[in-house]
N, C-alpha and C positions, 0 to 999 in steps of 0.2 A: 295240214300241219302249220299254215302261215297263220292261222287265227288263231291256236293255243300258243304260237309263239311272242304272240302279240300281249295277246291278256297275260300270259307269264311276265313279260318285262313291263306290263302295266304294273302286277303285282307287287314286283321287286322295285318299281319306281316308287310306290306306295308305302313301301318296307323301308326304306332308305329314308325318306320325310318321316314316316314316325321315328324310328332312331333315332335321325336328328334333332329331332324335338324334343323324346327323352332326356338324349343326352345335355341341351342347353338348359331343359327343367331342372335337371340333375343337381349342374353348374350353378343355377341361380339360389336353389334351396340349399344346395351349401356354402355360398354369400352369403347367403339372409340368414345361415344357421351362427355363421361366426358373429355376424355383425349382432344378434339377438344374443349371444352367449357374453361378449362384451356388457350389453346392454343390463342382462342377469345378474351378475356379479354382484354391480352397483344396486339394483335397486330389486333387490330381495324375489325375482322369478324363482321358482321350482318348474320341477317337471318338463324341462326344455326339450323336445322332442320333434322329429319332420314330421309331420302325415300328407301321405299321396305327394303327387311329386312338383306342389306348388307351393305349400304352404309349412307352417312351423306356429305349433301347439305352445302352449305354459299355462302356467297359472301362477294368479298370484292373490293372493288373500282371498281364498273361496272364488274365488272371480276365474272364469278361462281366456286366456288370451290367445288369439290367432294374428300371427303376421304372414304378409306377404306382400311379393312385388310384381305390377303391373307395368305391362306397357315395357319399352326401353329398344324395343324395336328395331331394325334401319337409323339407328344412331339418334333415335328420338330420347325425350325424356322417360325416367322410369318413375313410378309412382310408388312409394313404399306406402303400406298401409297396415295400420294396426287399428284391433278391434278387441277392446276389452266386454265381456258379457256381462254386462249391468242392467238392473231394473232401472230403465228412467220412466220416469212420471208421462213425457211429452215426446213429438217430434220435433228437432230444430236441427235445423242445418247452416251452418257460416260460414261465410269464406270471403275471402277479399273484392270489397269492391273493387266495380271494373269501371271506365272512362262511363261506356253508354249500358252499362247495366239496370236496365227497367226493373229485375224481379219477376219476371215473368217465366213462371215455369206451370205447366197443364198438373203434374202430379205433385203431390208433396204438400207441405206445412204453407201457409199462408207467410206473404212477405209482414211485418214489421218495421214500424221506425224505432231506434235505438238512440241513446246519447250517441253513441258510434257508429251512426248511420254515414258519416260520411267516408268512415274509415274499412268499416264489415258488411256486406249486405250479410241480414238476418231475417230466416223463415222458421216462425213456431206459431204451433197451437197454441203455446202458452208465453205471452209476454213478459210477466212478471218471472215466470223463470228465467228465460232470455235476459233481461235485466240483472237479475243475480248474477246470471252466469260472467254476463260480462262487467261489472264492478268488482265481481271479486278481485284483487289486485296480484293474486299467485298465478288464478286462470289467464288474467290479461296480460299477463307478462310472460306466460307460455306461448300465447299466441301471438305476442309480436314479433316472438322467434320462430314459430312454425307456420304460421298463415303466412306468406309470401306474396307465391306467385297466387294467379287468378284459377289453377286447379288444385292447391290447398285447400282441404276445408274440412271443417270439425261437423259432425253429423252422430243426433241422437235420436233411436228411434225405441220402442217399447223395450229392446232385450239387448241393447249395447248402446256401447259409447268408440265411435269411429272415427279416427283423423286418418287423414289422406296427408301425403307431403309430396310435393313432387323435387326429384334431383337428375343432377344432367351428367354426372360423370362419378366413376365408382368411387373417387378419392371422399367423394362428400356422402356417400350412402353409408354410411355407419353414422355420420353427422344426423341427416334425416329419419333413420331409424331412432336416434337416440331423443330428439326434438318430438317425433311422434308419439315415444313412450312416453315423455313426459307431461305432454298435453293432457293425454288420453288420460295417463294417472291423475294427475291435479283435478279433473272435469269430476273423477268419479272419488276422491276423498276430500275435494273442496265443499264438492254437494252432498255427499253422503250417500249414493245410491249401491244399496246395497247388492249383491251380485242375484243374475238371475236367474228365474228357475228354469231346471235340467227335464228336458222332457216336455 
């Protein structure tokens, strides 16, 4: 009788951490569902919707868009993240130079020197996009509001266009959802990449 009594209040210890967990996924996606409905209003989203219990659907001009937020921990920082579903031509990933930043990473796009090399480290396949991207004067002015800290960063890969923001306290998370969306839109109606395909 002591060994079923045991594995039951394992159970029930196991049952109580997921609830928990629910319940603060719950919490989060309806943060992120106000702060994304804000975000709508203005800049022309349909279809605002939760799916599963992390993240929050739209769409907006044939495009899908999914947000969600990472991390926020133990009183850490949260990472809000928008991904809009774009055809891009390449891979390139940017995000704020750091002090001792070599560019060195095993996967991913090749490092890059940019006119703003001392300001962005930049990894792409394709340079002369890269250079586009960053002249444009609407994109570079989005990112000197959303690239910040050293884990912001704009990341595009065959079937989307991704900004990361990171924020540290809830007063500013609607701030950095709203800074996310508009990178992410600029990147994909500065360049023109049209949305991509489903399936």
């Amino acid at each position: 009788m002591g060994a079923l009594a045991v594995m039951l209040l394992g159970v029930l210890w196991v049952s109580v951490i997921v609830g928990v967990h629910l319940l603060s996924s719950a919490r989060r996606v309806a943060v992120l569902m106000n702060a994304v409905q804000s975000v709508a209003q203005t800049a022309g989203l349909s279809d605002v919707r939760s799916r599963s219990f992390d993240r929050v659907v739209s769409s907006w001009r044939g495009n899908s868009v999914t947000w969600w937020i990472r991390g926020g921990g133990r009183d850490g920082p949260e990472r809000v993240v928008v991904e809009i579903a774009a055809a891009t031509p390449t891979r390139m990933a940017i995000h704020r130079r750091r002090r001792f930043d070599l560019g060195l990473r095993l996967l991913g796009p090749p490092a890059v020197q940019t006119a703003l090399d001392g300001e962005y480290a930049v990894r792409s396949d394709d340079i002369l996009l890269a250079e586009h991207l960053l002249g444009d004067e609407k994109i570079a002015a989005e990112m000197s509001v959303t690239i910040q800290d050293r884990r912001d960063e704009l990341e595009l890969n065959a079937s989307r266009v991704r900004v990361t923001r990171v924020t540290r306290s809830a007063t500013s998370r609607d701030e950095a959802v709203r800074a996310a969306w508009q990178l992410a839109a600029a990147v994909v109606e500065q360049l023109g990449f049209p949305p991509a395909e489903s399936g």
